[in-house]
N, C-alpha and C positions, 0 to 999 in steps of 0.2 A: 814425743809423748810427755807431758805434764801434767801436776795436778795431783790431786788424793782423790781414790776411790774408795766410796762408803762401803763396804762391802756384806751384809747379811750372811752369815757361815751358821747351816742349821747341824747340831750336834746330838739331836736326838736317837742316832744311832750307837752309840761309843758303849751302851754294854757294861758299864760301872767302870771303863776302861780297859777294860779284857777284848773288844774282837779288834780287828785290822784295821778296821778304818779308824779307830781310836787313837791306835798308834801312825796311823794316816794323819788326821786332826792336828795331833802334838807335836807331828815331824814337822807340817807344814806351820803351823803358830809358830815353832821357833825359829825355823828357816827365815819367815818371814823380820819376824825382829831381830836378826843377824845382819841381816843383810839391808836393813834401815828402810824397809819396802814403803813408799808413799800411800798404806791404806790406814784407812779406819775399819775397823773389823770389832763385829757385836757378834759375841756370840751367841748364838741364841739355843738354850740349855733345857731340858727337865729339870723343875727345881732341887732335886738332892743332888744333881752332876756338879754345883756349882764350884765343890771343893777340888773337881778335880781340874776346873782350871785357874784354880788361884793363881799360879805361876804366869799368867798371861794376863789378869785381868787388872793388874797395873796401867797396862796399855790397850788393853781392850774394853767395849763395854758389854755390861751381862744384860741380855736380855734371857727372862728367865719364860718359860710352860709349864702350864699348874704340871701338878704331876698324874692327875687324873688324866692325863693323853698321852701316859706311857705305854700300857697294851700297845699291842703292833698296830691293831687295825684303827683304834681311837689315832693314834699318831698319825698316820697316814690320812686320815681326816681332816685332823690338824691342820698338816700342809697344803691339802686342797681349799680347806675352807675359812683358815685362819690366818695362816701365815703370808694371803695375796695383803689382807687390809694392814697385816704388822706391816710391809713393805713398802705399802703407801704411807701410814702414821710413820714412823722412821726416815723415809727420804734416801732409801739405799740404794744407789745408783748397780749393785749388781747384786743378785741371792747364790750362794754357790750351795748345791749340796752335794754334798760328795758320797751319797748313795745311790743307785738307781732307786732305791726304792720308795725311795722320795721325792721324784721327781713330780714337780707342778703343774698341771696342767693350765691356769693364767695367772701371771704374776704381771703386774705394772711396770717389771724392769727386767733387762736381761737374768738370763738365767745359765749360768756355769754348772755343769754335772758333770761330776768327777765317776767312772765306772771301774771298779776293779777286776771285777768278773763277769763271766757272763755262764757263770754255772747252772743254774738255772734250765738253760739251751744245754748245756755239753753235755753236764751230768745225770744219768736216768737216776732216781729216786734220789734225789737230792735234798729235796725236802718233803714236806707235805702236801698234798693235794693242793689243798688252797694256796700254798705257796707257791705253788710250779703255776697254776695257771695265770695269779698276780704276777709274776716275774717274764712268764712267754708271752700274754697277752694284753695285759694291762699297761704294764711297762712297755713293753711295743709302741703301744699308741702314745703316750707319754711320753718318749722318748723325743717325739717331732717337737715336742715343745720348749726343749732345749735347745740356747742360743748356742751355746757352744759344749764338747762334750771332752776332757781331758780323761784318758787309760793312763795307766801307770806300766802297762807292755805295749810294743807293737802285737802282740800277740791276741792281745785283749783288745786291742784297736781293730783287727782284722776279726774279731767276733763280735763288735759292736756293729760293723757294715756288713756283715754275713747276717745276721739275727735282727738287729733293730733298719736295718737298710737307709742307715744314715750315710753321707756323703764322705768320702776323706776329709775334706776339705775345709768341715766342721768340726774335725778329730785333731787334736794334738797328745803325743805320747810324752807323758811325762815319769820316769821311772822315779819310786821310790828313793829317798833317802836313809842311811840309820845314822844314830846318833852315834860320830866316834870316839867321843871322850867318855861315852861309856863303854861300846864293845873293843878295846883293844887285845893286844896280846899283857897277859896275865903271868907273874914266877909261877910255875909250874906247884914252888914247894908252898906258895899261900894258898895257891888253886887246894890243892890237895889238904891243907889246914880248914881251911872253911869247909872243904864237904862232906871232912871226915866230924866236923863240930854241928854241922846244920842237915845234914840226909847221910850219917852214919857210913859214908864210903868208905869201903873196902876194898873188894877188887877194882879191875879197870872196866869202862863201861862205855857202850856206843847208848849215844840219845840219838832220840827223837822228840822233837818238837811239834806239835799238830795239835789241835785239838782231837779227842777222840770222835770220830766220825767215821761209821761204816756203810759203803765200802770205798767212799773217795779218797780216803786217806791212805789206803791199803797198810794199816797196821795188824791184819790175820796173815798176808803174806811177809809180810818183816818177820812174826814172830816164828813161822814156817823156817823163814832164811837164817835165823837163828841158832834153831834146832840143830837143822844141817849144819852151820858151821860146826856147832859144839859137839856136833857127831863125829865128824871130822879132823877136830883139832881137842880132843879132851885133857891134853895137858895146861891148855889153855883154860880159867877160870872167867873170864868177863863174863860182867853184867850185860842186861837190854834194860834202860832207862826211858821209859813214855810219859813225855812231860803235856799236859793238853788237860783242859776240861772237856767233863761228860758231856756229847752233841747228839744228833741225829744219828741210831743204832752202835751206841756208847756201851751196849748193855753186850751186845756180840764178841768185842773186844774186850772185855773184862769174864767173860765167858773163857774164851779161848785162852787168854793168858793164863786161867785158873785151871785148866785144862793139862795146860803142859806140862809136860816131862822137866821142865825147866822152870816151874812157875814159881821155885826160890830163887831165880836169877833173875829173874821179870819183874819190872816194879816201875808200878803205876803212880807217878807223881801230885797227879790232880794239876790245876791250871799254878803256873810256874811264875812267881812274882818277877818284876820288871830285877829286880836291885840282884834276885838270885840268875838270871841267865846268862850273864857275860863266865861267872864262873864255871856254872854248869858245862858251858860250853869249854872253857880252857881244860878242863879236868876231863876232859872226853878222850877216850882214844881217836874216834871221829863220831861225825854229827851223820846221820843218816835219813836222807828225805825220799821215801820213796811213793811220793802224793801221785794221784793220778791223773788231776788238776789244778794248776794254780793260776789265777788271775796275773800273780808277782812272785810271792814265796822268798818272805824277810829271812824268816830264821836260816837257810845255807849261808847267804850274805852275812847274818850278823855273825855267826861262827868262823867264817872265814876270815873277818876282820879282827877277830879271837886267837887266831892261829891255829885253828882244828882244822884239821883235815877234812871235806866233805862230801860223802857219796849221795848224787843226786841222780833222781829221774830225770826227762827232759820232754814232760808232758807240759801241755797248756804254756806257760810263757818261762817254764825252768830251764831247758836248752837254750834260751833268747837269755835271761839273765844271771846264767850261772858262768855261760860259754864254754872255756876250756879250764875252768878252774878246780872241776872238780872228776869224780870219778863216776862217770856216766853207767848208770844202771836203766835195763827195763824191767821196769817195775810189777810185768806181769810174769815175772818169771824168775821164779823164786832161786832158781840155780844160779842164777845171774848174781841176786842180792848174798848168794851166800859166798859166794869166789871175791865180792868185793869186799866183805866184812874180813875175808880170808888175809887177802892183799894188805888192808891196811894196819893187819896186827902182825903180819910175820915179814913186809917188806919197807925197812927204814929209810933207804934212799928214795923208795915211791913215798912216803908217808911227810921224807921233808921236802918233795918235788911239790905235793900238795899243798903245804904248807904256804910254803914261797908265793906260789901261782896265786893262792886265795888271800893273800895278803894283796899282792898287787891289786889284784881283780874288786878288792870290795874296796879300796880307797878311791873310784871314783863312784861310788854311792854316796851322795851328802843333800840332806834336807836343803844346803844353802842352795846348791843347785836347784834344786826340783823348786824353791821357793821363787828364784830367780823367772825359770821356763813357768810358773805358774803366773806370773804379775804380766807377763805378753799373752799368756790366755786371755788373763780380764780384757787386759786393752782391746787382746780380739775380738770378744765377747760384746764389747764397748762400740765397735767399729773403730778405734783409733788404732789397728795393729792389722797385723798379716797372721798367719801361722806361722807354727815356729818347728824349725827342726825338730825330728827324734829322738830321745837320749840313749 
């Protein structure tokens, strides 16, 4: 394999830089120029996004989208009926878009679709009406028009051929990377300086990271699991920290937390800036995920790579990417989540077992990797390659 590939990378998903695939985008941008990848890559942006890839656009070129094709449905327009002829004026030997929901139905040149979820399919009210039926049926059909389709789970890889009845053979799993020169292990006594100067910490406190989103996220049974601990253990003072912006039935959880018997220990973050979560996470007694689906599900991995201790579900692709690192809950079962919030505040040798394990466990998460298993996609995509192992 030789050569530079042009590559068109549409970014019109990335959310001002707040949803997943954002941090998808900027894991894979810098993987890529670590590791000296032989592509040319445009990205091609809505015009106010363009600041958020300054860091890249040294080496990259901007191809900008009025911004009048921001709405969902104008965007999605876009891509059917705009972005085949950018493809052709450009010269770009492969388009990746690393959303399903983007996918092209004709482009001039292979086409890479990167999937992370298939929520859509698993999850009952997920979204909106018009959203659920664009995601089961639209994208279904869209889907065949993808040269090639990289997951970032086997788990979501085996709901891409359950759901869109794509072939393995088209599928390459590629896991997430995080950035570790940002999430490492942190002194305890700066953790604790910063969050007592920037979110006024006091007692000790278990997060959660998630957007607010009811009932995928199951943050009404976390606050449930809470209760119970502190019913249980009232010598004991910790907080419940919910870090996430307001989503889909945002309004039910903010309900319930106002609700509680404990809704002075309950305290809603709002969406948690990049530069504040390696700390938040150090300062944590532990990190708690108890989602009821994830495509991938960064935030246990970035915590773990922090030194926090983390109690995770083991729905959707969490059991496939947490493994044995952390303290397995089911998450429909509030008993469950309150024996493990129990465990990890009154037993220290399990709390540095956890530590240790999640230390190990998230240092082979690294964008360079995923950057690397992504450049044998293209070739695949290309026909100069094969598929490539699983991560």
């Amino acid at each position: 394999m030789s050569g530079t590939i042009r590559i068109g990378l549409s970014t019109s998903v990335v959310q001002g830089g707040r949803s997943g695939v954002a941090t998808y985008i900027f894991g894979i941008l810098r993987g890529l120029r670590r590791i000296g990848a032989p592509v040319e890559v445009s990205v091609i942006g809505l015009e106010n996004d363009r600041g958020l890839f300054e860091p890249w656009l040294d080496r990259c070129k901007w191809v900008p989208v009025p911004e009048r094709f921001r709405p969902a449905v104008k965007n999605v327009a876009w891509h059917q009926f705009a972005l085949p002829g950018l493809a052709r004026r450009e010269g770009f030997d492969l388009i990746h878009i690393p959303s399903y929901r983007r996918i092209v139905a004709r482009l001039p040149c292979p086409q890479l679709v990167t999937i992370h979820d298939c929520a859509a399919f698993a999850v009952a009210g997920k979204y909106d009406l018009a959203r659920m039926i664009y995601g089961r049926v639209v994208v279904k059909w869209l889907a065949r028009n993808a040269t090639r389709v990289t997951t970032v789970s086997r788990a979501t890889a085996a709901d891409v051929m359950k759901y869109f009845g794509l072939p393995e053979k088209r599928i390459d799993v590629i896991w997430n990377g995080i950035d570790h020169e940002r999430f490492k292990p942190t002194e305890r006594g700066a953790a604790d300086g910063y969050l007592k100067a920037h979110f006024q910490r006091g007692n000790p406190y278990f997060i959660y990271l998630a957007r607010l989103e009811h009932p995928g996220k199951n943050h009404v049974r976390l606050i449930e699991a809470f209760e119970m601990w502190a019913e249980r253990n009232p010598e004991l003072k910790h907080e419940l920290w919910l870090g996430g912006a307001d989503w889909h039935g945002a309004e039910v959880i903010h309900a319930r937390a106002a609700s509680s018997p404990l809704s002075g220990r309950i305290r809603l973050l709002g969406f948690v800036r990049l530069e504040d979560l390696p700390l938040l996470y150090a300062g944590a007694e532990a990190m708690i995920y108890p989602s009821l689906f994830e495509g991938f599900g960064l935030p246990p991995i970035e915590a773990m790579a922090c030194g926090t201790p983390v109690i995770s579900s083991g729905c959707g692709s969490l059991e496939e990417v947490t493994g044995t690192a952390c303290l397995r809950i089911d998450p429909l079962k509030v008993e469950t989540m309150a024996e493990a919030l129990a465990r990890v505040s009154l037993e220290p040798t399990m709390r540095a077992d956890l530590i240790r394990r999640g230390l190990e466990h998230a240092a082979q998460f690294s964008w360079d990797r995923a950057a690397e298993k992504l450049m044998k996609s293209y070739w695949a995509a290309l026909g100069k390659g094969d598929s490539i192992e699983a991560s």
